[in-house]
Structure formats: C-alpha cells, structure tokens
C-alpha positions as CSV (number, residue, x, y, z in Angstrom):
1,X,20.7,25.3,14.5
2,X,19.0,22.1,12.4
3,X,20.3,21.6,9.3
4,X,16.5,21.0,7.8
5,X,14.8,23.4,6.1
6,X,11.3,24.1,6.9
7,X,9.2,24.6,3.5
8,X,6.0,25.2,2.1
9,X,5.8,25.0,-1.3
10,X,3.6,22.5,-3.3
11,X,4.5,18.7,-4.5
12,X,4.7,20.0,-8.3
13,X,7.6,22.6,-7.2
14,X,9.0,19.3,-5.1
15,X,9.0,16.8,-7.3
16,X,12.2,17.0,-8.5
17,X,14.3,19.2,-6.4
18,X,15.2,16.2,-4.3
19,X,14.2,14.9,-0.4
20,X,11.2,15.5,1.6
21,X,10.8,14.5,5.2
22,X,7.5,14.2,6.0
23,X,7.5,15.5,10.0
24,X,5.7,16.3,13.2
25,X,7.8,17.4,16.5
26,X,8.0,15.1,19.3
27,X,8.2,12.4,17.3
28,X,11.1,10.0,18.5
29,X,10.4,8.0,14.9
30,X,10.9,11.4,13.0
31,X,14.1,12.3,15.5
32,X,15.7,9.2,14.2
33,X,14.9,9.5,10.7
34,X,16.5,12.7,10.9
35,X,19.3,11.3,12.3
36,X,20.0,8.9,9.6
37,X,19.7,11.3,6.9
38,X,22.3,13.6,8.6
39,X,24.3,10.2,9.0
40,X,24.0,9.5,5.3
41,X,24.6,13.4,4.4
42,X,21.8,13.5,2.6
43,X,20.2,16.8,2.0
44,X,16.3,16.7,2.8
45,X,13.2,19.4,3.2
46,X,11.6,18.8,6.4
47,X,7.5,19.2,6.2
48,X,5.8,19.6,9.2
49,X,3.0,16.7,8.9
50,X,0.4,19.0,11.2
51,X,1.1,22.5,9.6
52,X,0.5,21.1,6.1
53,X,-3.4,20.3,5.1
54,X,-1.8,18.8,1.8
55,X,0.2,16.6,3.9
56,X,-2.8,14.9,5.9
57,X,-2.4,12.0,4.3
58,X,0.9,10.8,6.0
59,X,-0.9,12.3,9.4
60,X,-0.6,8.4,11.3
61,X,2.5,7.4,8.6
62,X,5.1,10.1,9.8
63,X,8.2,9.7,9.3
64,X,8.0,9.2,5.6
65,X,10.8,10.2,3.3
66,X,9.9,11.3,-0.4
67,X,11.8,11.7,-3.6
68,X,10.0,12.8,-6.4
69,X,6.6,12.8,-4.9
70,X,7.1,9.4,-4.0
71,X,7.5,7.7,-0.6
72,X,11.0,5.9,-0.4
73,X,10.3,4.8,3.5
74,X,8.1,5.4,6.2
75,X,7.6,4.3,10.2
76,X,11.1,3.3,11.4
77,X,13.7,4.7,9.3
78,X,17.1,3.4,10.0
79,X,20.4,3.9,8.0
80,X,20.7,0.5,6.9
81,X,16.7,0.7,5.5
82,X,18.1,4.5,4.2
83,X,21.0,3.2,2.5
84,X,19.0,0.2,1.0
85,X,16.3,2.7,-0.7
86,X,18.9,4.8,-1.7
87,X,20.4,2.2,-3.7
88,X,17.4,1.9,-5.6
89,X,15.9,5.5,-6.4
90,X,16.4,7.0,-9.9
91,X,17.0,10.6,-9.9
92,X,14.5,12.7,-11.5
C-alpha cells in the first residue's frame, strides 16, 4: 500500500493544505521523487499528471512538487535538492 493519496480536488481547496506531487506512472523521475519525500517524511498529495486536464500544464515537467500552488522543484528531485527547497518555503 503507497502512502500517497490520490486526489482530485481543485488548486483553491490545495493551496494551503500542504504538498502536491505532480505525477504520471512509469515515471522513474516521479518514482524517485517519491522516494525522497518518503525519505524526508514529508506528507504529499500525489496528482496523476494524465488524469487531470487542470494539470496539463506540467504534462512534459513531471515530477513537480507544489506547496501552495507553487512549484518548489521539478525534473530530478533528489533529497539533497528536497531538503534545500524545504529550507526555503514559508508555510501558508
């Protein structure tokens, strides 16, 4: 069982309520990201980048990692790069 939860709400509901990991299966990229924010213990929403018509945007970005509505990192997200960003976010 994943500890990511699937959602489908919109950006307004998400703009405060914390991480968004902007997804698409079979993405080694995305596995990775994944695996640093369950390395850093940090809770996250997973959006499926191909489900999501609001999401087309990120369709050739993916991973991307949101807080706020705002993109913290995309493309190669490692926990050092994770660690870095999360030094410098604000909470809402």
């Amino acid at each position: 069982m994943s500890d990511k939860l699937d959602i489908h709400s919109d950006s307004r509901a998400e703009s405060c309520m914390g991480y968004v990991l902007v997804s698409r299966r079979g993405c080694h990229l995305c596995e990775d990201a994944e695996q640093a924010l369950k390395a850093a213990s940090l809770p996250y929403h997973w959006r499926d980048v191909d489900a999501d018509p609001d999401l087309r945007g990120y369709t050739f970005r993916v991973p991307v990692l949101l807080h706020g509505g705002k993109v913290v990192l995309e493309g190669w997200i490692t926990h050092d790069k994770l660690m870095r960003a999360l030094n410098r976010i604000e909470e809402c």
